[in-house]
FIBA-140213 format. One line per 10 residues: number of its first residue (from 1); their letters; for each residue z, x, y of N, C-alpha, C. Coordinates in steps of 0.02 Angstrom, whole numbers, padded with zeros to 5 digits. Layout:
# residues N
NUM) A) Z X Y Z X Y Z X Y; ...
END
This chain:
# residues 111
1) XXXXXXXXXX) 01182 -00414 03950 01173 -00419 03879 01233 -00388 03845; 01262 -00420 03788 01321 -00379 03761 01278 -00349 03697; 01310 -00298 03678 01268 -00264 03623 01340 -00228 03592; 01335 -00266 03511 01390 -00232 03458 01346 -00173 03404; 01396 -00100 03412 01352 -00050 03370 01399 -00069 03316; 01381 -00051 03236 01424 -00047 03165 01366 00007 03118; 01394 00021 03094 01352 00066 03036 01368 00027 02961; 01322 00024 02930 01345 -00012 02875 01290 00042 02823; 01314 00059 02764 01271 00101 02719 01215 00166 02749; 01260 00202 02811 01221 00226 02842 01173 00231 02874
11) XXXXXXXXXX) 01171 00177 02895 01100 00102 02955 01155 00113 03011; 01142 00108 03080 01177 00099 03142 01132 00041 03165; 01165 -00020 03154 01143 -00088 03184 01159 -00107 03253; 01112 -00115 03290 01139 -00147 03383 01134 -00209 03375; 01188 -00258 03365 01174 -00325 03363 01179 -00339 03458; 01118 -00367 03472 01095 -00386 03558 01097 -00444 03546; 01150 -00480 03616 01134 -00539 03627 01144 -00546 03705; 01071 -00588 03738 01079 -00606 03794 00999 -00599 03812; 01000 -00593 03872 00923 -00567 03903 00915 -00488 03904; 00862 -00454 03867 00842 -00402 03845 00801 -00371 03907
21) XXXXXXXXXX) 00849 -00359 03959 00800 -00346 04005 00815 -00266 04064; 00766 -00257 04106 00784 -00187 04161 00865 -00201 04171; 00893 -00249 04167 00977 -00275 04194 01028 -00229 04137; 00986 -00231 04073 01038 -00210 04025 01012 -00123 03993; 00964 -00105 04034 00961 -00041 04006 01029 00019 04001; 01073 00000 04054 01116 00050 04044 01154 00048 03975; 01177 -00020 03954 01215 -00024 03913 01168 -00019 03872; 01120 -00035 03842 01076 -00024 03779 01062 00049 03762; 01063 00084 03837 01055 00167 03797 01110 00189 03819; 01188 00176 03840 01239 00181 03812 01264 00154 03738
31) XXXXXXXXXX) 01232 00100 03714 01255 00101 03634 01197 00113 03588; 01161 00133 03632 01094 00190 03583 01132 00258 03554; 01150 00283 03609 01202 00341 03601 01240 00347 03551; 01297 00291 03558 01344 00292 03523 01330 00281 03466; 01271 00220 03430 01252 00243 03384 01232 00283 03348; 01204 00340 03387 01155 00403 03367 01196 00447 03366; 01268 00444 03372 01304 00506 03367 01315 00491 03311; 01333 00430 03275 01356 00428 03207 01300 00460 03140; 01241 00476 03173 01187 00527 03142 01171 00476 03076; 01165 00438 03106 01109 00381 03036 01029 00386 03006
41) XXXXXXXXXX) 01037 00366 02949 00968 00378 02914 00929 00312 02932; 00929 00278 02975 00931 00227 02997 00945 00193 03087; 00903 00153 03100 00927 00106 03173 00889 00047 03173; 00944 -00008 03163 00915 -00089 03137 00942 -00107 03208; 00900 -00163 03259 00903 -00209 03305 00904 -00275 03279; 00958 -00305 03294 00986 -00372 03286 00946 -00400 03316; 00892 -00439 03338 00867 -00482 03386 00869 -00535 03384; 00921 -00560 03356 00938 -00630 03328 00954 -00691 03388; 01000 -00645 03412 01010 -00689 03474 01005 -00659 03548; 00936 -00614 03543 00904 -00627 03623 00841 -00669 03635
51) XXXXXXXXXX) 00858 -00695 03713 00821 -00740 03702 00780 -00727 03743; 00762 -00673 03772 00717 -00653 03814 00705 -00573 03806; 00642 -00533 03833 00635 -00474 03843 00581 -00472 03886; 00588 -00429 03941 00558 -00396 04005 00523 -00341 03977; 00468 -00318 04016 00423 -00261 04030 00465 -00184 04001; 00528 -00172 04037 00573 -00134 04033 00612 -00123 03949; 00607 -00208 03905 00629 -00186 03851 00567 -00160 03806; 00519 -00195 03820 00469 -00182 03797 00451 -00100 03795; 00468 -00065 03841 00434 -00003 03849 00495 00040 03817; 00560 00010 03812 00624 00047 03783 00608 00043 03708
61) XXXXXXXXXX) 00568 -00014 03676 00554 -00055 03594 00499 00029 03570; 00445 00029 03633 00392 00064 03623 00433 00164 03613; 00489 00175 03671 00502 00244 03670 00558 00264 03614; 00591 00196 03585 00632 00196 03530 00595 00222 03470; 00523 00200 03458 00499 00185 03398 00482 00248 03404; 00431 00294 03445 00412 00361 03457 00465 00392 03433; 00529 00379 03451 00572 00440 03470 00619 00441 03373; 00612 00389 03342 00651 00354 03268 00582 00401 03241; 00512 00406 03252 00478 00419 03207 00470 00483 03173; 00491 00544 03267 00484 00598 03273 00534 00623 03241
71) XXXXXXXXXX) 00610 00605 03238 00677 00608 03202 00684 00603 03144; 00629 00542 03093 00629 00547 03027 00704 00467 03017; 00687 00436 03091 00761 00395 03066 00732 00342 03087; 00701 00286 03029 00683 00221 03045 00696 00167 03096; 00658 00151 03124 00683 00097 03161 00642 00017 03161; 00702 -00015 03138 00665 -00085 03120 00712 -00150 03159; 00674 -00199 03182 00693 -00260 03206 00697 -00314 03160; 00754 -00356 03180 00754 -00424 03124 00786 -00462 03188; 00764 -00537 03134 00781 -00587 03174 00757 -00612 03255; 00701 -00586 03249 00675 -00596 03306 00629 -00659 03347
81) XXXXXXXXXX) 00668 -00720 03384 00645 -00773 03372 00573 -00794 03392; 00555 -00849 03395 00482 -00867 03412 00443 -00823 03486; 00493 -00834 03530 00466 -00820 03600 00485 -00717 03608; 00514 -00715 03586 00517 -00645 03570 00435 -00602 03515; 00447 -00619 03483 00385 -00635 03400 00303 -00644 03467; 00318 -00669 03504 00242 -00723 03531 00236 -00644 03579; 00308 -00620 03618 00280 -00580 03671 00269 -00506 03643; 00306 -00483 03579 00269 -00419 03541 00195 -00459 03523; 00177 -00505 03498 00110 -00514 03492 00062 -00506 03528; 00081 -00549 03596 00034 -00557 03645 00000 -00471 03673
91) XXXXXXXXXX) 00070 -00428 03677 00071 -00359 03700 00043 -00310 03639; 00025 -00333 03598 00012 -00306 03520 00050 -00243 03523; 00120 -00277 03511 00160 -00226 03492 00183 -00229 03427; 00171 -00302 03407 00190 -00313 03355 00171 -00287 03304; 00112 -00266 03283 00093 -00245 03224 00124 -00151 03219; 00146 -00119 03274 00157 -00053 03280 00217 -00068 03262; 00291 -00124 03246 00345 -00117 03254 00364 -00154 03173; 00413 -00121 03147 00448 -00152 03085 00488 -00168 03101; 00464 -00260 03078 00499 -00321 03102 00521 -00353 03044; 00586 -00400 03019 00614 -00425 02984 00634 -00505 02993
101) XXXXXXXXXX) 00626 -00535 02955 00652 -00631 02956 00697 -00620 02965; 00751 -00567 02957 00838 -00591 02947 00851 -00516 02958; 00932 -00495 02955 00953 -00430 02959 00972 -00422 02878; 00975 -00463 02851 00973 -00458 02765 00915 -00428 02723; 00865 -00448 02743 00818 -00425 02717 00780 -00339 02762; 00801 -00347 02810 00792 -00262 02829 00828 -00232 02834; 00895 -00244 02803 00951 -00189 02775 00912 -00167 02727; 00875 -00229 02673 00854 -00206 02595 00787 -00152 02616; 00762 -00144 02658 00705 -00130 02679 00715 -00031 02667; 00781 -00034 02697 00826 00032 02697 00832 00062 02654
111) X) 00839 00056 02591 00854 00080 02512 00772 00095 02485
END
């Protein structure tokens, strides 16, 4: 999976693209990191263009959200397509996770 960090208005965005899976944990909490050093009021996931997620992201989606809540530093998903959308559902993760149509509209989510 390649994963680009940027901070934009003090949000640290991971734009992910590829398969979201046990394969890419190193690099995902290597640019977890690197985001989190930049000490944001904020952590937006691009999910725009993955097209898959495993057990493994799933439980990283679940220890992200714990860990953003305990910190006081939001964490929200956008762009997350159908088959992504179907497997937070099926796992009812979905309703525990702030999810976005676009990364436009959960930047605004931020303010």
């Amino acid at each position: 999976m390649k994963i680009e960090v940027q901070v934009q208005s003090g949000v640290a965005i991971l734009q992910l693209q590829g398969e979201f899976t046990v394969e890419s944990m190193k690099s995902f909490a290597d640019a977890l990191a690197s985001a989190k050093a930049e000490q944001p009021r904020g952590l937006l996931l691009d999910m725009s263009r993955v097209i898959l997620m495993d057990s493994a992201a799933l439980e990283q989606l679940i220890t992200l959200h714990e860990d953003c809540r305990r910190q006081n530093c939001p964490l929200k998903l956008a762009g997350l397509d159908e088959t992504c959308q179907k497997i937070l559902e099926i796992t009812r993760l979905l309703p525990r996770l702030d999810t976005y149509g676009d990364l436009a509209e959960a930047m605004k989510s931020f303010v």
